[in-house]
PyMOL Python script that loads the backbone (N, CA, C, O; Angstrom):
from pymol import cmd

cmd.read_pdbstr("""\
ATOM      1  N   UNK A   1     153.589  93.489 198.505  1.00  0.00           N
ATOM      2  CA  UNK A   1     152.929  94.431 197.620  1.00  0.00           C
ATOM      3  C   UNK A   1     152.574  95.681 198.428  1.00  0.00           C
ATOM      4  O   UNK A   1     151.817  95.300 199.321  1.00  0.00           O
ATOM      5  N   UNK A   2     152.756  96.880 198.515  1.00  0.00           N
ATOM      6  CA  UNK A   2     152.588  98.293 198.247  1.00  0.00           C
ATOM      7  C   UNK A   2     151.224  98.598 198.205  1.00  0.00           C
ATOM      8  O   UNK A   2     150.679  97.992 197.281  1.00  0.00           O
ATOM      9  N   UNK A   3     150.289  99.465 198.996  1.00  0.00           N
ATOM     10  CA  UNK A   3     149.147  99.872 198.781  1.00  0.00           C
ATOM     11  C   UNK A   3     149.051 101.172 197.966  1.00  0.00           C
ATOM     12  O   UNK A   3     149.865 102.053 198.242  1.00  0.00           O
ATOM     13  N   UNK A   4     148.565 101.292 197.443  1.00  0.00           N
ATOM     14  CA  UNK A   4     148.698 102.884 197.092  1.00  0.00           C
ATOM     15  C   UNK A   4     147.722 103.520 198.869  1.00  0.00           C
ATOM     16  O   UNK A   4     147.305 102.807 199.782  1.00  0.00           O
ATOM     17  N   UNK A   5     147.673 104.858 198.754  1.00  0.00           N
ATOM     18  CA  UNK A   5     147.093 105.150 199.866  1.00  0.00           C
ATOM     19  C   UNK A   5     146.875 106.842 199.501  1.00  0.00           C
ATOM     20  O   UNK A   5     147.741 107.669 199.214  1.00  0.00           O
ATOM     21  N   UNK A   6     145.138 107.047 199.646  1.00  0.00           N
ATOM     22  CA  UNK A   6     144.457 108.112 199.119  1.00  0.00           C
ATOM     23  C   UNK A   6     144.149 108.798 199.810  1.00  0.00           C
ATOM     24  O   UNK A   6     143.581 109.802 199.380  1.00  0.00           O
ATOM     25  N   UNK A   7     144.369 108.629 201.421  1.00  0.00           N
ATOM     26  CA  UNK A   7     144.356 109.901 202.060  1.00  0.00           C
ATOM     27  C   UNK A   7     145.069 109.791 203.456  1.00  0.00           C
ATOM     28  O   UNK A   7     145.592 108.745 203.839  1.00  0.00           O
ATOM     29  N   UNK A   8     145.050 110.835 204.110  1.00  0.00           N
ATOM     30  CA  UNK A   8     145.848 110.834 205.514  1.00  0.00           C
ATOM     31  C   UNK A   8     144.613 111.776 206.669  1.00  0.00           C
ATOM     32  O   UNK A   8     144.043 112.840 206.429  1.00  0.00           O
ATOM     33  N   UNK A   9     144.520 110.893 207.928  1.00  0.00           N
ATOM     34  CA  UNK A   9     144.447 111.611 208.556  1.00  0.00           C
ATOM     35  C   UNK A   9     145.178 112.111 209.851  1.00  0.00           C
ATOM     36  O   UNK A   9     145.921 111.294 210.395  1.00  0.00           O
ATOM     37  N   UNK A  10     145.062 113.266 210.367  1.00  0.00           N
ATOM     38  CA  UNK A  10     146.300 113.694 211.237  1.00  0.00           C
ATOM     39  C   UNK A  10     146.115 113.517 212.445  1.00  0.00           C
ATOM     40  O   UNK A  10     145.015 113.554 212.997  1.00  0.00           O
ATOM     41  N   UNK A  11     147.526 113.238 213.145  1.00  0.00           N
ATOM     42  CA  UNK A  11     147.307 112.455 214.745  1.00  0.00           C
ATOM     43  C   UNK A  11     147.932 113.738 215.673  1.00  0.00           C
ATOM     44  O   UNK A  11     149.070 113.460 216.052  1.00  0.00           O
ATOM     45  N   UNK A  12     147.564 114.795 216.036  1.00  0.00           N
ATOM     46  CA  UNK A  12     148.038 115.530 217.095  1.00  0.00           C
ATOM     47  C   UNK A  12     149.053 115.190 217.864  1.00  0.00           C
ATOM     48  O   UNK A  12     149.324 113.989 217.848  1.00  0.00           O
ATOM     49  N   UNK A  13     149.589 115.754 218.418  1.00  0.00           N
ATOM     50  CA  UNK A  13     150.416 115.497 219.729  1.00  0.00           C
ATOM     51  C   UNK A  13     149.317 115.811 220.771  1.00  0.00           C
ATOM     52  O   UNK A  13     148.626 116.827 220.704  1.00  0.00           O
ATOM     53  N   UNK A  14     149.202 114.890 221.722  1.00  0.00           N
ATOM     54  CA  UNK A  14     148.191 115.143 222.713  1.00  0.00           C
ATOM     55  C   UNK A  14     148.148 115.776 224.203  1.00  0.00           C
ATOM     56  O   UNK A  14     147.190 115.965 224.953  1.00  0.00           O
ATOM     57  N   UNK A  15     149.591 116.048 224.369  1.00  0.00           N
ATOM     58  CA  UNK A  15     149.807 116.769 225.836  1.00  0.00           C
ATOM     59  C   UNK A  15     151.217 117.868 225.419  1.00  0.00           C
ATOM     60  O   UNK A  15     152.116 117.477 224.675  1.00  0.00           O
ATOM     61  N   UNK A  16     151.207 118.764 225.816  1.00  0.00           N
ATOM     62  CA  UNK A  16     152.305 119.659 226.277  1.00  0.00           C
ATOM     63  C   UNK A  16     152.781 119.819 227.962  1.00  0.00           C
ATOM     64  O   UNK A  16     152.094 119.688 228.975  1.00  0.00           O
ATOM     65  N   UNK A  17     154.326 120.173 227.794  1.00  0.00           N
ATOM     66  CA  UNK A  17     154.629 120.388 228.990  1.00  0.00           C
ATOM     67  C   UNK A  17     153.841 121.844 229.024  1.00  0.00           C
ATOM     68  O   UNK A  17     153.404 122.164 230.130  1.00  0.00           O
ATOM     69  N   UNK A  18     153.597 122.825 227.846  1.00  0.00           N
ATOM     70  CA  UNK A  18     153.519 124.334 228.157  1.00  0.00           C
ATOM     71  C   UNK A  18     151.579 124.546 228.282  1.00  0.00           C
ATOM     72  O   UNK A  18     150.867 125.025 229.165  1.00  0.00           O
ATOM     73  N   UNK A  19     151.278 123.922 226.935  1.00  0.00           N
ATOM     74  CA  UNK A  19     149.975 123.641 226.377  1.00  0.00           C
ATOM     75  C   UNK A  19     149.079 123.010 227.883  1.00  0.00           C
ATOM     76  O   UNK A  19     148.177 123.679 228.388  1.00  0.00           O
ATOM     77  N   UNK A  20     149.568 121.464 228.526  1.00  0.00           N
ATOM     78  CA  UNK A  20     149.013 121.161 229.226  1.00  0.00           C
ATOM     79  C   UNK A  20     147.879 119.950 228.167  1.00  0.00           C
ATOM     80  O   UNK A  20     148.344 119.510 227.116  1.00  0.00           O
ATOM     81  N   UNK A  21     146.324 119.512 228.655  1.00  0.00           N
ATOM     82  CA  UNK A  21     146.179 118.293 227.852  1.00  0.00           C
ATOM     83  C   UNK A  21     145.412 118.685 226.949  1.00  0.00           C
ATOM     84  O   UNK A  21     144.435 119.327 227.333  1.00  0.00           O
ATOM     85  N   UNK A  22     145.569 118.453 225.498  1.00  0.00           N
ATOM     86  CA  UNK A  22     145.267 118.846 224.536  1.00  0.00           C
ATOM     87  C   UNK A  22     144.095 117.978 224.100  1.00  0.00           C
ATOM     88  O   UNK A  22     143.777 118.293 222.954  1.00  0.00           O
ATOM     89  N   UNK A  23     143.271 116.919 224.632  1.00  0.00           N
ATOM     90  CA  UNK A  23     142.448 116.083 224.429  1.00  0.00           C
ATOM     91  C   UNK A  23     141.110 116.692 223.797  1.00  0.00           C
ATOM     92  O   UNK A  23     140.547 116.109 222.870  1.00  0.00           O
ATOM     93  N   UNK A  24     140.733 117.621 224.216  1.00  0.00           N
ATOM     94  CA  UNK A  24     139.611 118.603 223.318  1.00  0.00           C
ATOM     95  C   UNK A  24     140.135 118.960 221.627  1.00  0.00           C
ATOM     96  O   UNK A  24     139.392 118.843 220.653  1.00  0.00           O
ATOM     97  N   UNK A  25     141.133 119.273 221.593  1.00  0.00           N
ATOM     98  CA  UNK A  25     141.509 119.955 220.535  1.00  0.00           C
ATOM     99  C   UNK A  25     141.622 118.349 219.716  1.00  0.00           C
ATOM    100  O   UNK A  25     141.238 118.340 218.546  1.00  0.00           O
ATOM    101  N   UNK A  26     142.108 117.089 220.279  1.00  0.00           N
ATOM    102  CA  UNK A  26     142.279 116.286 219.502  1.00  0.00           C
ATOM    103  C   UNK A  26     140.692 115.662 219.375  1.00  0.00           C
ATOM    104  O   UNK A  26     140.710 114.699 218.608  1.00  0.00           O
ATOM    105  N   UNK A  27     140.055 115.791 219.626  1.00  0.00           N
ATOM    106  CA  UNK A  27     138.763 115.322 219.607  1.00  0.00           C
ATOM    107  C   UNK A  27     137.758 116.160 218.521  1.00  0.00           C
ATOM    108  O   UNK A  27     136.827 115.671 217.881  1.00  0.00           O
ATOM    109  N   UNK A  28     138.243 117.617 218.506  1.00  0.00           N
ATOM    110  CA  UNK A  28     137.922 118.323 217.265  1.00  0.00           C
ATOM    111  C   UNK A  28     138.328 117.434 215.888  1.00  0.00           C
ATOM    112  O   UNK A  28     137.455 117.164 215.063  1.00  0.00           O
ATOM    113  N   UNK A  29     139.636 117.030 215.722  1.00  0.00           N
ATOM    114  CA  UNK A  29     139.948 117.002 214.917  1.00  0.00           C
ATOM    115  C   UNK A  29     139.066 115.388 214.307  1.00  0.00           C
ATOM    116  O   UNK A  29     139.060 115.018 213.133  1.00  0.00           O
ATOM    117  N   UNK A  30     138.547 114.824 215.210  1.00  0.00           N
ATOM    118  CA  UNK A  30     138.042 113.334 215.121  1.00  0.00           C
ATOM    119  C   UNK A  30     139.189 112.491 214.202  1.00  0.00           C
ATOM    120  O   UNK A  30     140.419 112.504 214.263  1.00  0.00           O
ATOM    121  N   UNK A  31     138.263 111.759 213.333  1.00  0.00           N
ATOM    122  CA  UNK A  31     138.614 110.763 212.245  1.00  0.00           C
ATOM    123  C   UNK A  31     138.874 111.481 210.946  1.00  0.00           C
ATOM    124  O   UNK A  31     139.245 110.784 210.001  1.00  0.00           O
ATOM    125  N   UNK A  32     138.767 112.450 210.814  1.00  0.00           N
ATOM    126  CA  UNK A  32     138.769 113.103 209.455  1.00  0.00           C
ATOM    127  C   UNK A  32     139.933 112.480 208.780  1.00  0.00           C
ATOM    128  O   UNK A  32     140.746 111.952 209.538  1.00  0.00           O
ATOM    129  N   UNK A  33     140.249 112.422 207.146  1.00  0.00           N
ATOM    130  CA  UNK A  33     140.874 112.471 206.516  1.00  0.00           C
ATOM    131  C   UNK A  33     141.197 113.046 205.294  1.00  0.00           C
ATOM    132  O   UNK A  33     140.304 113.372 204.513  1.00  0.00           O
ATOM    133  N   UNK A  34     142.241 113.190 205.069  1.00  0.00           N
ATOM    134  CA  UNK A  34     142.883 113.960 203.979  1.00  0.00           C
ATOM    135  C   UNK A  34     143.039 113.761 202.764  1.00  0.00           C
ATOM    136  O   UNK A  34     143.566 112.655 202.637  1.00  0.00           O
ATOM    137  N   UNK A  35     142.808 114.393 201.472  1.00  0.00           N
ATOM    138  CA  UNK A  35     143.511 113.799 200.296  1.00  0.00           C
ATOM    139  C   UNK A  35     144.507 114.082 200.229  1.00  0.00           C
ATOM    140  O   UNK A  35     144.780 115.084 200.892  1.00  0.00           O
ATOM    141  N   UNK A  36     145.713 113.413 199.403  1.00  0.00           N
ATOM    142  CA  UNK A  36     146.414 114.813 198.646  1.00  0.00           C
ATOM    143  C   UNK A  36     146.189 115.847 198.338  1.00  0.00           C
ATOM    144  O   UNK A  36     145.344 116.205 197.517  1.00  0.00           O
ATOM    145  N   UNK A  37     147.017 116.585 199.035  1.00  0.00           N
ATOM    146  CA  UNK A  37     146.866 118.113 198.593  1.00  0.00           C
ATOM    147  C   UNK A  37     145.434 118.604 199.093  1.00  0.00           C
ATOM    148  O   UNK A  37     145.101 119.711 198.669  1.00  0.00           O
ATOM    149  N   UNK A  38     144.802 118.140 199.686  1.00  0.00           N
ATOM    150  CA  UNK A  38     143.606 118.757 200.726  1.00  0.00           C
ATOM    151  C   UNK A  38     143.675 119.322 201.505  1.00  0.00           C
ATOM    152  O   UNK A  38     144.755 118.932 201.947  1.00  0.00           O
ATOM    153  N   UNK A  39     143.314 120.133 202.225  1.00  0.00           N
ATOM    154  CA  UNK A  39     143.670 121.036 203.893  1.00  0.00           C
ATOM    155  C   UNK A  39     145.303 121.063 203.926  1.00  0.00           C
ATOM    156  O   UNK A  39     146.211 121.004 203.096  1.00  0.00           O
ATOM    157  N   UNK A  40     145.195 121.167 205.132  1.00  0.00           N
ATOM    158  CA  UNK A  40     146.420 121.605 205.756  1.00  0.00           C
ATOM    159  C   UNK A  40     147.693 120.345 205.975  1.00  0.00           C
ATOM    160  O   UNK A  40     148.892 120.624 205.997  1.00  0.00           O
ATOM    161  N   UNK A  41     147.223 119.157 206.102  1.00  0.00           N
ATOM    162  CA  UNK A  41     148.023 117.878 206.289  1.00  0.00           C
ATOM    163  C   UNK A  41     147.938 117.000 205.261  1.00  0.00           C
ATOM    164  O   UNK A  41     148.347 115.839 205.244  1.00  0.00           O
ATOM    165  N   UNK A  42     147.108 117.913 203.966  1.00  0.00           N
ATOM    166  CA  UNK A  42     147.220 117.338 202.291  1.00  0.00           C
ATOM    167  C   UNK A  42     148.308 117.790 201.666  1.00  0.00           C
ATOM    168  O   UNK A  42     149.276 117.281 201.100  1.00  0.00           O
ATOM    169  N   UNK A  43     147.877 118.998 201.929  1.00  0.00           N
ATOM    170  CA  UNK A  43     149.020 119.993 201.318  1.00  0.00           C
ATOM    171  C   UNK A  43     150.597 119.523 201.865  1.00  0.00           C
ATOM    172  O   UNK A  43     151.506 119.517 201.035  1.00  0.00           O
ATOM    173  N   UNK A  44     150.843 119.179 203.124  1.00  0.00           N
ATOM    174  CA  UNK A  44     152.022 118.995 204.012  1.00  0.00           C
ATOM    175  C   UNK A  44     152.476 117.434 202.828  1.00  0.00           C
ATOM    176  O   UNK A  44     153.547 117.311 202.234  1.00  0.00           O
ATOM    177  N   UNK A  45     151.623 116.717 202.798  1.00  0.00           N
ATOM    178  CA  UNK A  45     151.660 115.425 202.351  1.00  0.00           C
ATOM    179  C   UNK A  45     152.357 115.561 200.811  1.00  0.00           C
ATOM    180  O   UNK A  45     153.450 115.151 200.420  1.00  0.00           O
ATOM    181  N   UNK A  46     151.405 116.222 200.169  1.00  0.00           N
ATOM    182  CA  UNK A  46     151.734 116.493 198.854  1.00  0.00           C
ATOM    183  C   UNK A  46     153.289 117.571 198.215  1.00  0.00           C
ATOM    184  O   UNK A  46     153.878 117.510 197.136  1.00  0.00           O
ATOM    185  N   UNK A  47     153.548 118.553 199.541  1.00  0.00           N
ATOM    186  CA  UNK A  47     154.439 119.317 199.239  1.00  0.00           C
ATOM    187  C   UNK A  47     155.740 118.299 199.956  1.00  0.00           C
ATOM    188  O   UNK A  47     156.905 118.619 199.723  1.00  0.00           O
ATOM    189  N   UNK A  48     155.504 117.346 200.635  1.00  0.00           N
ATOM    190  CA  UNK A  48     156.885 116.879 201.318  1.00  0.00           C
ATOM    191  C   UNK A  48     157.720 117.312 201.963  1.00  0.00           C
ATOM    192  O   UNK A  48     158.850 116.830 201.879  1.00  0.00           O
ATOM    193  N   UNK A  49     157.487 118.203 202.691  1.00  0.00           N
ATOM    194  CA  UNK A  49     158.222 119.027 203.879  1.00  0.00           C
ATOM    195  C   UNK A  49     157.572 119.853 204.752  1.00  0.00           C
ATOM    196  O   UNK A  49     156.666 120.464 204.184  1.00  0.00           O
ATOM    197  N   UNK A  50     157.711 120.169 206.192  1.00  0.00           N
ATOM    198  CA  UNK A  50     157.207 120.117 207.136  1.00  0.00           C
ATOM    199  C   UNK A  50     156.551 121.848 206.565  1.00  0.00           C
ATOM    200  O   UNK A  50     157.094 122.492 205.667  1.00  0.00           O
ATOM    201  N   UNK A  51     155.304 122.316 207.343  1.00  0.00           N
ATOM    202  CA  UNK A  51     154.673 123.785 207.141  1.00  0.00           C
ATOM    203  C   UNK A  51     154.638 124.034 208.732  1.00  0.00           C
ATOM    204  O   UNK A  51     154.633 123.406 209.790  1.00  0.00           O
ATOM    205  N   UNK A  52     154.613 125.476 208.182  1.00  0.00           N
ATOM    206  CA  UNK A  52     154.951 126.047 209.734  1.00  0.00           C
ATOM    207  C   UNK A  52     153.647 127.283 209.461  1.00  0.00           C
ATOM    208  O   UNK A  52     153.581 128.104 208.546  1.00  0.00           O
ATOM    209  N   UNK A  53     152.490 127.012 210.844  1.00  0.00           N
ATOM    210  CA  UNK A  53     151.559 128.280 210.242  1.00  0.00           C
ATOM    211  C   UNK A  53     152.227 129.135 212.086  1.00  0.00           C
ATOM    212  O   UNK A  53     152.237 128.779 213.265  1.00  0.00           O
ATOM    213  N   UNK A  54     152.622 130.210 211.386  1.00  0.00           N
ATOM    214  CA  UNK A  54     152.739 131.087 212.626  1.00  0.00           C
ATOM    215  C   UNK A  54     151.789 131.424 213.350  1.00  0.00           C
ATOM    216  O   UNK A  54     151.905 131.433 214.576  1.00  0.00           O
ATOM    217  N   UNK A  55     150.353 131.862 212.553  1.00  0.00           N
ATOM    218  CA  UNK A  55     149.042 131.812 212.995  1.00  0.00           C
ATOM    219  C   UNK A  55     147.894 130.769 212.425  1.00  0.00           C
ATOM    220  O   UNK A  55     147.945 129.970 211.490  1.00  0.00           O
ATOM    221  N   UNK A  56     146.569 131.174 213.594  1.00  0.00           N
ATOM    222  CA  UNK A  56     145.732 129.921 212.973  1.00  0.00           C
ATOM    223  C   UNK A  56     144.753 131.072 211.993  1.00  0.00           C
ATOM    224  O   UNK A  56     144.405 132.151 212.473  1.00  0.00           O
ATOM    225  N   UNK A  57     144.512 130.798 211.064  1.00  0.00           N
ATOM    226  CA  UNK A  57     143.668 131.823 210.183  1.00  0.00           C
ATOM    227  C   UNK A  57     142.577 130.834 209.340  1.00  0.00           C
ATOM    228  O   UNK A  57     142.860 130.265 208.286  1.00  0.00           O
ATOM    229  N   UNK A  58     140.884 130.728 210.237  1.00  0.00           N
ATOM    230  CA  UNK A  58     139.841 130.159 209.883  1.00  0.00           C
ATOM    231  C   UNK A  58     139.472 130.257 208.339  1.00  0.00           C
ATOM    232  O   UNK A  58     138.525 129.684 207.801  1.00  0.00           O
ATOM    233  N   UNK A  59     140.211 130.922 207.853  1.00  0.00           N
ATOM    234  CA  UNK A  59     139.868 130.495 205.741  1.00  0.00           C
ATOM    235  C   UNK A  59     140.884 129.325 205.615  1.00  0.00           C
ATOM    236  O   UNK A  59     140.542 128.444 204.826  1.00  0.00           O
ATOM    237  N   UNK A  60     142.060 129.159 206.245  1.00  0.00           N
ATOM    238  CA  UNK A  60     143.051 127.911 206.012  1.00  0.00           C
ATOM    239  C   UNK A  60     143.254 127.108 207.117  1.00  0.00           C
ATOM    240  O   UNK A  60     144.097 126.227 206.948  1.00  0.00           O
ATOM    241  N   UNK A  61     142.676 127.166 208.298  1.00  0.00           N
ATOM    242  CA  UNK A  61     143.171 125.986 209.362  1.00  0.00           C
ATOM    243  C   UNK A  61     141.611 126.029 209.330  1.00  0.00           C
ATOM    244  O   UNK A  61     141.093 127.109 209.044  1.00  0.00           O
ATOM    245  N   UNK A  62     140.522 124.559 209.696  1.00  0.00           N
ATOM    246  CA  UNK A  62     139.421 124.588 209.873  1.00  0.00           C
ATOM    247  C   UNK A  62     139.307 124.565 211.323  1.00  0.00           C
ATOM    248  O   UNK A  62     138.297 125.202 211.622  1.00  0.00           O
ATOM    249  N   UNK A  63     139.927 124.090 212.410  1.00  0.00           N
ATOM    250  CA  UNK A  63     140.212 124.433 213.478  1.00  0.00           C
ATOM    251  C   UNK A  63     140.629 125.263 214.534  1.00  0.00           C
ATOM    252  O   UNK A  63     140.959 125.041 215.699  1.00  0.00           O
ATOM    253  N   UNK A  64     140.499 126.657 213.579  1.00  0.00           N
ATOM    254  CA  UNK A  64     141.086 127.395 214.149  1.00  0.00           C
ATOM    255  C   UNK A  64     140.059 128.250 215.712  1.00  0.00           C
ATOM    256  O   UNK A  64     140.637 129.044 216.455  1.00  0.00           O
ATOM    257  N   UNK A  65     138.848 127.941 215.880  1.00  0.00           N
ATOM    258  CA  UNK A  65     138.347 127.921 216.919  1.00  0.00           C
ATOM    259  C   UNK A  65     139.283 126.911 218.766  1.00  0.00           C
ATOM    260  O   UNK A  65     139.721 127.108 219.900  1.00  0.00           O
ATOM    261  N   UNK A  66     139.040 125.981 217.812  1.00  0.00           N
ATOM    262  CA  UNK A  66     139.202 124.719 218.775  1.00  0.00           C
ATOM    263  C   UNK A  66     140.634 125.195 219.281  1.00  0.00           C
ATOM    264  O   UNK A  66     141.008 125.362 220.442  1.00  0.00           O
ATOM    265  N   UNK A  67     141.429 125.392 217.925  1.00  0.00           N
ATOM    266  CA  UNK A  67     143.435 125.772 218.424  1.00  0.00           C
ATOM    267  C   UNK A  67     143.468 126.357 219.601  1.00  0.00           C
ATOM    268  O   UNK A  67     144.060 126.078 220.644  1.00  0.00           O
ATOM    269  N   UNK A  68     142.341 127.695 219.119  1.00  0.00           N
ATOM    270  CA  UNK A  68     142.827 128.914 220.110  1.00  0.00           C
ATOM    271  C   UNK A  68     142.318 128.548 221.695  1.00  0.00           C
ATOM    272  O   UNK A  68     142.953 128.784 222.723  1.00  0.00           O
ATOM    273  N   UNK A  69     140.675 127.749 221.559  1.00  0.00           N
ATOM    274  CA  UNK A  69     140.821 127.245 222.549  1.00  0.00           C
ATOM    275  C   UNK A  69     141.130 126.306 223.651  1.00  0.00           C
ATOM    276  O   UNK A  69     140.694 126.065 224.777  1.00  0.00           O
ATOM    277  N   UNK A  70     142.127 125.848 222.808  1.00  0.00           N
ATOM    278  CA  UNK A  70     143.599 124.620 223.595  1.00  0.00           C
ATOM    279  C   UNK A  70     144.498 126.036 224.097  1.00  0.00           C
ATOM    280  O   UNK A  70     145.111 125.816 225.142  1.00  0.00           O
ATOM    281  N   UNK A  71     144.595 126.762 223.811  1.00  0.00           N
ATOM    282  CA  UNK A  71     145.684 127.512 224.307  1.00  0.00           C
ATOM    283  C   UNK A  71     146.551 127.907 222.911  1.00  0.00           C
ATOM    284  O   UNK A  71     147.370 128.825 222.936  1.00  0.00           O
ATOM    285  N   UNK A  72     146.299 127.152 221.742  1.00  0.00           N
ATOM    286  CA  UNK A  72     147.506 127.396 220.177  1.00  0.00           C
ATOM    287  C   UNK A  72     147.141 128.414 219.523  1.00  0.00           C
ATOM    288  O   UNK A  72     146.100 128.658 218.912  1.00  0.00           O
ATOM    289  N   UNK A  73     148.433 129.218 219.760  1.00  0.00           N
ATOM    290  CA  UNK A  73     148.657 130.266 218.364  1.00  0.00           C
ATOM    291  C   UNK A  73     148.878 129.891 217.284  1.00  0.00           C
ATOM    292  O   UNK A  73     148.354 130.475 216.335  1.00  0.00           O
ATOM    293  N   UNK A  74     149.836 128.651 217.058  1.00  0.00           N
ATOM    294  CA  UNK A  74     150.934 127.933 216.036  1.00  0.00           C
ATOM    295  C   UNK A  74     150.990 126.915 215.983  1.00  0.00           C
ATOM    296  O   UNK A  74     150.806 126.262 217.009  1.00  0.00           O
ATOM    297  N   UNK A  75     151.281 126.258 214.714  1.00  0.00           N
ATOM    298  CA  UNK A  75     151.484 124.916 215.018  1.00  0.00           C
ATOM    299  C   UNK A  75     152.841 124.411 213.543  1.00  0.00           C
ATOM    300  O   UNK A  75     153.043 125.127 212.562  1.00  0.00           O
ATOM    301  N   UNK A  76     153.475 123.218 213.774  1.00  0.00           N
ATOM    302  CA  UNK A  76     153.874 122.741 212.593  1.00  0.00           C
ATOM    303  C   UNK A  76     153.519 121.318 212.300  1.00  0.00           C
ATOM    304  O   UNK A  76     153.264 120.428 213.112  1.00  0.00           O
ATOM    305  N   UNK A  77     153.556 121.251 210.739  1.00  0.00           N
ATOM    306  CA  UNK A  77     153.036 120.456 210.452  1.00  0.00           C
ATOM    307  C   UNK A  77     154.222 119.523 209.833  1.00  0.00           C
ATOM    308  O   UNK A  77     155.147 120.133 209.297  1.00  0.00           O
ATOM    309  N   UNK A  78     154.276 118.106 209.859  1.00  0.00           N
ATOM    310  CA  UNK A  78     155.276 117.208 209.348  1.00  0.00           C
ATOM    311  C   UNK A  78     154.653 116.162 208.815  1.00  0.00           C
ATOM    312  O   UNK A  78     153.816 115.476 209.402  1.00  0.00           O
ATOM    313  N   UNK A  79     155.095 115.985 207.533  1.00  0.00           N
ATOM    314  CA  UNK A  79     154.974 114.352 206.907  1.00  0.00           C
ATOM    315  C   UNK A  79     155.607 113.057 207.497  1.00  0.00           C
ATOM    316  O   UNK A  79     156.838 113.048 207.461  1.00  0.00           O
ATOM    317  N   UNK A  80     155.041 112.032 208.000  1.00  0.00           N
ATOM    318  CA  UNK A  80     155.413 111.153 208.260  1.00  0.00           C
ATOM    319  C   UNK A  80     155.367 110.102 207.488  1.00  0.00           C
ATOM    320  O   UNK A  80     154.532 110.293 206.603  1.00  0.00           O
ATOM    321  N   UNK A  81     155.799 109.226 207.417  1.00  0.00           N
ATOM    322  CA  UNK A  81     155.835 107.896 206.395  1.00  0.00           C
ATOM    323  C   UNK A  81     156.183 106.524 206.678  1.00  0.00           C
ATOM    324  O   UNK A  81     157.283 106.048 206.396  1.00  0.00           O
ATOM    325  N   UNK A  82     154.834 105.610 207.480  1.00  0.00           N
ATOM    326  CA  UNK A  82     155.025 104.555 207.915  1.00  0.00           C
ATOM    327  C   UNK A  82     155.001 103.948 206.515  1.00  0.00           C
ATOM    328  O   UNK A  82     154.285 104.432 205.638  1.00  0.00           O
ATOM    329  N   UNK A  83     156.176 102.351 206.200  1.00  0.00           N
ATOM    330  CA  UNK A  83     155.902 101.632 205.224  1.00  0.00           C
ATOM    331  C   UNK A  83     155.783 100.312 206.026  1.00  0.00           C
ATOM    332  O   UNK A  83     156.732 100.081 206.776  1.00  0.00           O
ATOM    333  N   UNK A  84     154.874  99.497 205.998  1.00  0.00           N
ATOM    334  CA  UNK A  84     154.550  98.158 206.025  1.00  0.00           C
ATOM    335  C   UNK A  84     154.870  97.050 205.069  1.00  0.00           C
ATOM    336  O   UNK A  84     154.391  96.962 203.939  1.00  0.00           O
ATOM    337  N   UNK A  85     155.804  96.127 205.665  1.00  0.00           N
ATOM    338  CA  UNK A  85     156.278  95.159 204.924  1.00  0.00           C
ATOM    339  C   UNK A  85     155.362  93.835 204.915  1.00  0.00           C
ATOM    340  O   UNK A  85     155.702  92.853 204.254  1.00  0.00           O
TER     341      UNK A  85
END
""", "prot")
cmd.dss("prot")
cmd.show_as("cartoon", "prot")
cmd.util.cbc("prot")
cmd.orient("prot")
């Protein structure tokens, strides 16, 4: 049986070769989770294909403090889709 499943929350990538260790920025982001179509990794969820923000702009990324101070201008965003049997 199939869960339905009501929200997502998002898992960073946690090191760059360019970035260097991104562990602050993932620690911003904590446990939070997403609805459909909520923020930035709702919306990704709900639209089904990857978003690309060229910039971080604090009315639509809530992180956009924390980004800039990891070193991020940009980021993309991708739906993933674990299914459990």
């Amino acid at each position: 049986m199939l869960e339905a499943i009501s929200s997502v929350t998002p898992q960073p990538t946690l090191s760059s070769r360019i970035y260097g260790d991104l562990h602050d920025f993932a620690a911003a982001i904590g446990n939070e989770s997403f609805a459909f179509g909520e923020g930035l990794p709702g919306r990704t969820w709900a639209e089904q294909k990857p978003l690309v923000l060229k910039s971080f702009n604090p009315e639509t990324f809530k992180r956009t403090d924390a980004a800039h101070a990891a070193g991020l201008t940009s980021g993309v965003l991708t739906e993933i889709v674990v299914w459990y049997f």
